[in-house]
Structures are given as structure tokens and as C-alpha cells.
C-alpha positions as CSV (number, residue, x, y, z in Angstrom):
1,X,34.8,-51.7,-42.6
2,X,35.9,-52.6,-39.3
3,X,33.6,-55.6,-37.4
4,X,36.1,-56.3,-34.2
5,X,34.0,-54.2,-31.9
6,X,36.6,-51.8,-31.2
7,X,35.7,-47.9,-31.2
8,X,36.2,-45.5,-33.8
9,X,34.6,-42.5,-32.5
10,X,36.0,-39.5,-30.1
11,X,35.8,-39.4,-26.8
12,X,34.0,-36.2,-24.7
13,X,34.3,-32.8,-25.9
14,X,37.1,-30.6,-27.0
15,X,38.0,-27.8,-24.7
16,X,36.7,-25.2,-27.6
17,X,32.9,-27.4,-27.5
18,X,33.4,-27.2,-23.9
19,X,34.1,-23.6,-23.7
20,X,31.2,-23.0,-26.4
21,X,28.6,-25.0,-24.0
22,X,29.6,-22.9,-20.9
23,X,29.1,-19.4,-23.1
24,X,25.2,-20.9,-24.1
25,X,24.3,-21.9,-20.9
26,X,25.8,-18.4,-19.0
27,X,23.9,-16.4,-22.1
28,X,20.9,-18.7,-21.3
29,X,21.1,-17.9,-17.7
30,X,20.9,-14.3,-18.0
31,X,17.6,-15.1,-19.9
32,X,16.3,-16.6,-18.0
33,X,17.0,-14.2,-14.8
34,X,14.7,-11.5,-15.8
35,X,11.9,-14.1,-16.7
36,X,12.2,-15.2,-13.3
37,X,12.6,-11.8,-11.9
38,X,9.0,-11.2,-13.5
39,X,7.3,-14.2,-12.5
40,X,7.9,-13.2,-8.9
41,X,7.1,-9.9,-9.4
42,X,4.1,-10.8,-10.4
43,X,3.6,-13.3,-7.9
44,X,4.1,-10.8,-5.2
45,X,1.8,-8.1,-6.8
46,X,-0.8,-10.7,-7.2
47,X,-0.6,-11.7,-3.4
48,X,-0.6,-7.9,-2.5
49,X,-3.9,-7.8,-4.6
50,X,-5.0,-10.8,-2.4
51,X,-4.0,-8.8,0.7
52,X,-6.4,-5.5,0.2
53,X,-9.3,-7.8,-1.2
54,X,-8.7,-9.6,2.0
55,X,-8.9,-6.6,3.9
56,X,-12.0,-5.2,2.1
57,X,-14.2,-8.3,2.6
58,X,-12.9,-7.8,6.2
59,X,-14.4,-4.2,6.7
60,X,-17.4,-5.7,4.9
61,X,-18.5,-8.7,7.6
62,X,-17.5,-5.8,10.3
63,X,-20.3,-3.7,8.7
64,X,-22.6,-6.8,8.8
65,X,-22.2,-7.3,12.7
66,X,-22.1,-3.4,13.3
67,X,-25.3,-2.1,11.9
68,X,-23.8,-1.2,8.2
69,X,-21.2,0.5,9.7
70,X,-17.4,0.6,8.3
71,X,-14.9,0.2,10.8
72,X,-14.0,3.2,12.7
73,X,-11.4,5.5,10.8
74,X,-9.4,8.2,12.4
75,X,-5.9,9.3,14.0
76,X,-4.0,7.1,16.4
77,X,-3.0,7.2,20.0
78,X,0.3,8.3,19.8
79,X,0.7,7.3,23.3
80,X,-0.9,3.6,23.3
81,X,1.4,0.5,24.5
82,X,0.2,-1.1,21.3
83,X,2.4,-4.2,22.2
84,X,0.7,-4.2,25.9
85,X,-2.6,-2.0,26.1
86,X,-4.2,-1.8,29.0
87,X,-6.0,-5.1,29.9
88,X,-9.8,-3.7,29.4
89,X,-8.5,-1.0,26.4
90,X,-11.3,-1.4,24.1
91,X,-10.7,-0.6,20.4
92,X,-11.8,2.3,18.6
93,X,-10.3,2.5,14.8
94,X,-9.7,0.2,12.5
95,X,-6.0,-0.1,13.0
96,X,-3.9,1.6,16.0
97,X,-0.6,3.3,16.0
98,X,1.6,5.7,13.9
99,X,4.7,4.7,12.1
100,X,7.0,5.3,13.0
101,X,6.7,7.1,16.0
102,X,5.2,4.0,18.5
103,X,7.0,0.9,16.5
104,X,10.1,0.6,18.2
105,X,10.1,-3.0,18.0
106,X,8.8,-6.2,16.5
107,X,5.9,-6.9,19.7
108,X,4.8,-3.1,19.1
109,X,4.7,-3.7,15.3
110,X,2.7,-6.9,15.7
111,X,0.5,-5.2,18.5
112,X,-0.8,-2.8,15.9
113,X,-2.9,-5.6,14.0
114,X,-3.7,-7.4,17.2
115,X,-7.2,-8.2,18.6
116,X,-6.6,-6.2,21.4
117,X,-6.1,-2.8,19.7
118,X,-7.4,-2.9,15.7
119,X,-11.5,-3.4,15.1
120,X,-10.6,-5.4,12.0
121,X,-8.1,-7.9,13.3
122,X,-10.7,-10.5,14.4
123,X,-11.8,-10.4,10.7
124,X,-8.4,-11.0,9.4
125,X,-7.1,-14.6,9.9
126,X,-3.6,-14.4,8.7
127,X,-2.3,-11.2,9.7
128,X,0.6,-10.9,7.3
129,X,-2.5,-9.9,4.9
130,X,-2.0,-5.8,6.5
131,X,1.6,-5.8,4.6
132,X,2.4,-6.3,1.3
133,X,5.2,-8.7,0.6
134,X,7.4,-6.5,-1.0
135,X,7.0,-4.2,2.1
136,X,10.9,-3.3,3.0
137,X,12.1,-4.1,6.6
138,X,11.4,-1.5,9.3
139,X,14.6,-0.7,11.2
140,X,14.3,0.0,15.3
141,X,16.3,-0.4,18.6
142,X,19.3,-1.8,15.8
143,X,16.5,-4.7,14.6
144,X,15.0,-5.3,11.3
145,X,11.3,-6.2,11.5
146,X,8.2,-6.4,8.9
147,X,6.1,-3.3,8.7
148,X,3.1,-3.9,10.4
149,X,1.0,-2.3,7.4
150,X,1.2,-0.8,4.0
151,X,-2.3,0.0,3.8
152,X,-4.9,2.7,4.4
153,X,-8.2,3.2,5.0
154,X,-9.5,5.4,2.5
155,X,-10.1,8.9,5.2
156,X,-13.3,9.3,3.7
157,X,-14.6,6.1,4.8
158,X,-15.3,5.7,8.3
159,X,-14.4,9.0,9.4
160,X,-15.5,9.1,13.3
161,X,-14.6,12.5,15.4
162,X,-13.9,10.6,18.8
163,X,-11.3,12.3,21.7
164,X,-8.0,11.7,19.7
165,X,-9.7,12.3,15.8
166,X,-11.0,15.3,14.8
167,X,-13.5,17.0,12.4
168,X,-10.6,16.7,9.8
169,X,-6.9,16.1,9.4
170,X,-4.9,18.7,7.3
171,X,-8.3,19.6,5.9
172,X,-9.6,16.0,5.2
173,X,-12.0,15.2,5.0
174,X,-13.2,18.6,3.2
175,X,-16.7,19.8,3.3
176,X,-17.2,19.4,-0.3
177,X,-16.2,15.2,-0.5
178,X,-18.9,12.8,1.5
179,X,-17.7,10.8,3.9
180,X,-19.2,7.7,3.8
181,X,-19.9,6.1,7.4
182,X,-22.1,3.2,6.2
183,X,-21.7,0.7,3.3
184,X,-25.4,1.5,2.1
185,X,-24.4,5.2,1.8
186,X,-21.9,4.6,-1.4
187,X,-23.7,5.3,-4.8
188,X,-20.8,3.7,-6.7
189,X,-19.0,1.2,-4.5
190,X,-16.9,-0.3,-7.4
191,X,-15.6,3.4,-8.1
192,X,-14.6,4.1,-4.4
193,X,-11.7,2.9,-2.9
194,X,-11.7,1.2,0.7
195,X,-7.7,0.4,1.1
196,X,-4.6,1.7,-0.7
197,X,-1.1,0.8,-0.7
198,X,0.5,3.4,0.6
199,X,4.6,4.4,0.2
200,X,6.4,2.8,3.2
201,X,8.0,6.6,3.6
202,X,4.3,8.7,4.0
203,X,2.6,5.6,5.3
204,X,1.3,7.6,9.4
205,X,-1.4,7.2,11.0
206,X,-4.4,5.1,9.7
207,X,-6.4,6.8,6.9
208,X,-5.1,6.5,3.4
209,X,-5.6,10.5,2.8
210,X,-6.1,12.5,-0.2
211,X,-6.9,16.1,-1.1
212,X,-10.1,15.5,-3.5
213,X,-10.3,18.9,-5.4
214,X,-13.7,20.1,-7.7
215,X,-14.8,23.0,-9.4
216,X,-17.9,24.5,-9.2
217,X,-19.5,21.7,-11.0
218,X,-18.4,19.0,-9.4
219,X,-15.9,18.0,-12.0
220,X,-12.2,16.9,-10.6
221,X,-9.6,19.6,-10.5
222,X,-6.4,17.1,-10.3
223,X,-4.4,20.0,-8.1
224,X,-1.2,19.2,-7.2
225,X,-1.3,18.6,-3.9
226,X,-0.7,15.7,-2.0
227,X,-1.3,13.8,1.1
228,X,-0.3,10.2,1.2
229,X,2.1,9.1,-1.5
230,X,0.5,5.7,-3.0
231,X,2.6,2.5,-2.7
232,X,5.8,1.9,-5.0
233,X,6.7,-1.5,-3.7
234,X,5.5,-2.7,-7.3
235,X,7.5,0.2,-9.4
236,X,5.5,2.3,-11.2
237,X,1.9,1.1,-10.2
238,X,0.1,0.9,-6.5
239,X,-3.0,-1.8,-5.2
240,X,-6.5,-0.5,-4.0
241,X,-9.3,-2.5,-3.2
242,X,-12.6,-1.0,-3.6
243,X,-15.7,-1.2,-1.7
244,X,-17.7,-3.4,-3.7
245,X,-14.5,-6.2,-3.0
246,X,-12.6,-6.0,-6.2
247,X,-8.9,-4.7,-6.2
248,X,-7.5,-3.3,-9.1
249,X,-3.9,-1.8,-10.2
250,X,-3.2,1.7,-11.2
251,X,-0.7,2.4,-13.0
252,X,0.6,6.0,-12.8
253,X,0.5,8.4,-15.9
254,X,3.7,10.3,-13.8
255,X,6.4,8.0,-12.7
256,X,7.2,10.4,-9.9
257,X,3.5,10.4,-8.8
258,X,4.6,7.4,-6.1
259,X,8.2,7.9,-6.6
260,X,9.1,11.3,-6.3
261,X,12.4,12.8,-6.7
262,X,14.2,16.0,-5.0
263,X,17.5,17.1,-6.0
264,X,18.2,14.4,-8.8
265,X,17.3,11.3,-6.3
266,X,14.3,9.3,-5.2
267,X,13.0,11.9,-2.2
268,X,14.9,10.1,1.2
269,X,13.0,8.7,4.5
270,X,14.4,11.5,6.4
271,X,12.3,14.5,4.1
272,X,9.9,16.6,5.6
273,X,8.1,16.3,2.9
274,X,6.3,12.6,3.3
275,X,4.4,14.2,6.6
276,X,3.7,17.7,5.6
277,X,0.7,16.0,4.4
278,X,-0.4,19.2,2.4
279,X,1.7,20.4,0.1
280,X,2.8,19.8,-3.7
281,X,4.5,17.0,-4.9
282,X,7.9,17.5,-5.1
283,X,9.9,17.4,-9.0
284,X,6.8,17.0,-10.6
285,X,4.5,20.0,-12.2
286,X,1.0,20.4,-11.3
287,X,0.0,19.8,-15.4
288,X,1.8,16.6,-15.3
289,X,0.2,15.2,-12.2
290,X,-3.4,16.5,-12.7
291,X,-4.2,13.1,-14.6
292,X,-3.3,10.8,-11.5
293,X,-4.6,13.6,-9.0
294,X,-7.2,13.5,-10.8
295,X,-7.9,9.7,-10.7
296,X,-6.9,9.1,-6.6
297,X,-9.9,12.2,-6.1
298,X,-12.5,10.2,-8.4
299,X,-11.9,7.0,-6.1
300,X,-11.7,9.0,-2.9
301,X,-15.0,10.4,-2.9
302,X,-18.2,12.5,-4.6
303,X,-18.9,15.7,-4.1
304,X,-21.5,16.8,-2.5
């Protein structure tokens, strides 16, 4: 037994303990990634859940200063300076403009949610709440900017016929759905949807639509065919908020319901098909998406 002090032990590590620490913490990295990749998926689908409920007690206090009334729903003017309206323009929908055809830059794209065009701006503090965080970039005049939205206004809520909306749009709203013009005219407001996310590609003009189908009954038909794609900035799910305040997330029977596919790929920005607006969804098979159809025309509206 040695009592001088000195030191018997080994210094540091060996280059094979070394190497062996470097292997545990790379394999404890990759881990960890998708963990983290989760948590702020999450934390993004939560705040997008935050946005529409944000948006739906917005339309609400509008209906208490506006004699029941929902905001104004309908088509945009195409031809509005949304970043510069006229001084005494007074607003008549809910939101203005039409992606993309009247976004050609950042001012226009914030002009859209402004005071100055959009009834329910004043109720909306923070106006990132009319995109949802995983929104990708609009592209313009070689410029990358948010998208000024991803939500709609359910089109049969607040449908009002004024000099740029008509009667209906692509059929919408049909004779056999109500349209619902007041809050106290819902019979179910926690079944009917005021906002949806809506796919950054078929996202248009302000209403979120749909193509509610019903047989003689009045039961749901779920035909294949579609209007607005839903959202897919979460994967395989989208966000509505419905009129009684809550906001809940569906998550698609069909994977290509809010992602479709033609030719082997996710369907590209330049298709037709996200503005045909009537028409069946492409890749996917009318008995496979009759179970989501079905769902979006339950939450669009009753029949009448």
C-alpha cells in the first residue's frame, strides 16, 4: 500500500472510450431529433388551433355589435388596391382579396387583413392569427412573404349577394344546405364549422367552400367532389373552429383527402385542378373519400 500521495490511477480516456462516448451521444442525438421534431409540431398545431378559435370569438363580438349578424361572406374584388384602397373604401366581407391573383407583394398581402379592407380585422389584435405558422412562404415580384391567410369562412355562413358576390359560387351555397346569416339561426353551433384551414394551393377567394351532398332524406351522400382542399400544413389532419368557439382537429380517413396526388406525386401549384372548384378529387375513388366528404358536409351545413 502506497501512502506518498502520489497517483496510481489513469489519466482521461482511451481513444476506443472516447470513440465509444462519441457513437452514444451521435445515436442519442438522432433520438432525440424526432422528439423535438414532434414537440414543435405540436407546438405549431396547437398555436394554429389558437389562431381559428381566435378568429371565431372574432366573428362572434362582430355579431354582437352587428345585430346577430356574422361578418359578411362572399367573393373578392379582384380589382381592389388591397395595400392602398381608396381613402373612404368601406368594407364589405370578412376578408378582401384573392390569392394569388392581387398579392403581388408583402404591403398587398398585409393589406388583405387590414382595418381598412377586412370587417373582422378590428376584432383581431395580432394579425399573424389569419395564417397558420406552418403556412409556407408566398413567392412574388422575386420576394418571399407570409401568406396573408390559411383560413376560410365556412361559404355557408354569412353568405351576402352584394355587386361582386352572387347567389352562389360554383353552385354554393346549394338550395338544399341553409345558409346561416345570423348566429341565433344555428341549431347545432358546436357541429358547424365557422373557419377551416384551408391548402395553401386551393386557398382563393374568402369562403372555405364545400359541396354538401344529401339524399332524399336528408342523410349525407359523401360524393366525391370537391371545392376547397382542407389544410395539410399539419400532414395528415386540418384545424376548424366551430361556431360555438371550440376548434377541433380532423384527421382524414384518406391521406390524399388534403394531399392529393396526380401522376405518382403530391398534385403541383401550377394544376388546374385546385381552382376548378367542382370537380372530383384527383387519385382518390369516390368509395374511399365518401367518409371525409362525408364529415366536411355534416359541419358545413343542414339540409333544409
Amino acid at each position: 500500500m502506497r501512502c506518498d500521495g502520489s497517483q496510481t490511477g489513469r489519466q482521461g480516456f482511451t481513444l476506443v472510450e472516447l470513440i465509444a462516448i462519441i457513437v452514444l451521444l451521435v445515436i442519442g442525438a438522432g433520438l432525440l431529433v424526432p422528439v423535438m421534431a414532434r414537440g414543435s409540431s405540436q407546438a405549431t398545431l396547437s398555436r394554429c388551433m389558437n389562431n381559428v378559435r381566435e378568429l371565431a370569438l372574432a366573428a362572434q363580438l362582430y355579431s354582437e355589435d352587428n345585430n346577430d349578424l356574422w361578418p359578411a361572406n362572399g367573393n373578392s374584388d379582384v380589382n381592389l388596391n388591397v395595400a392602398n384602397p381608396p381613402a373612404k373604401y368601406v368594407p364589405r366581407i370578412w376578408v378582401e382579396g384573392r390569392e394569388p391573383s392581387n398579392v403581388p407583394s408583402k404591403e398587398a398581402a398585409d393589406g388583405m387583413i387590414s382595418e381598412r379592407v377586412s370587417l373582422l380585422a378590428s376584432y383581431v389584435r395580432d394579425k399573424q392569427v389569419f395564417r397558420c405558422p406552418d403556412d409556407p412562404l408566398m413567392h412574388a415580384g422575386g420576394s418571399s412573404f407570409p401568406r396573408p391567410r390559411s383560413y376560410g369562412l365556412n361559404i355557408f355562413v354569412g353568405w351576402t349577394p352584394d355587386r361582386l358576390t352572387g347567389a352562389t359560387w360554383y353552385g354554393e351555397p346549394n338550395s338544399r344546405g341553409q345558409i346561416f346569416r345570423k348566429t341565433a339561426e344555428m341549431p347545432k353551433p358546436g357541429e358547424i364549422f365557422l373557419f377551416g384551414e384551408i391548402h395553401p394551393f386551393s386557398i382563393c377567394h374568402p369562403p372555405f367552400g364545400t359541396h354538401p351532398t344529401w339524399d332524399a332524406a336528408g342523410n349525407p351522400t359523401g360524393l366525391n367532389r370537391s371545392f376547397n382542399v382542407p389544410g395539410n400544413n399539419h400532414g395528415a389532419v386540418s384545424i376548424f373552429a366551430m361556431a360555438d368557439g371550440h376548434s377541433e382537429v380532423r384527421r382524414w380517413r384518406n391521406p390524399r383527402f388534403n394531399n392529393p396526388w396526380q401522376g405518382g406525386r403530391p398534385a403541383s401549384e401550377a394544376n388546374p385542378f385546385w381552382h376548378t372548384h367542382d370537380t372530383a378529387l384527383p387519385g382518390v375513388t369516390t368509395t374511399a373519400a365518401r367518409a371525409d366528404f362525408t364529415w366536411l358536409s355534416l359541419r358545413a351545413t343542414v339540409p333544409k
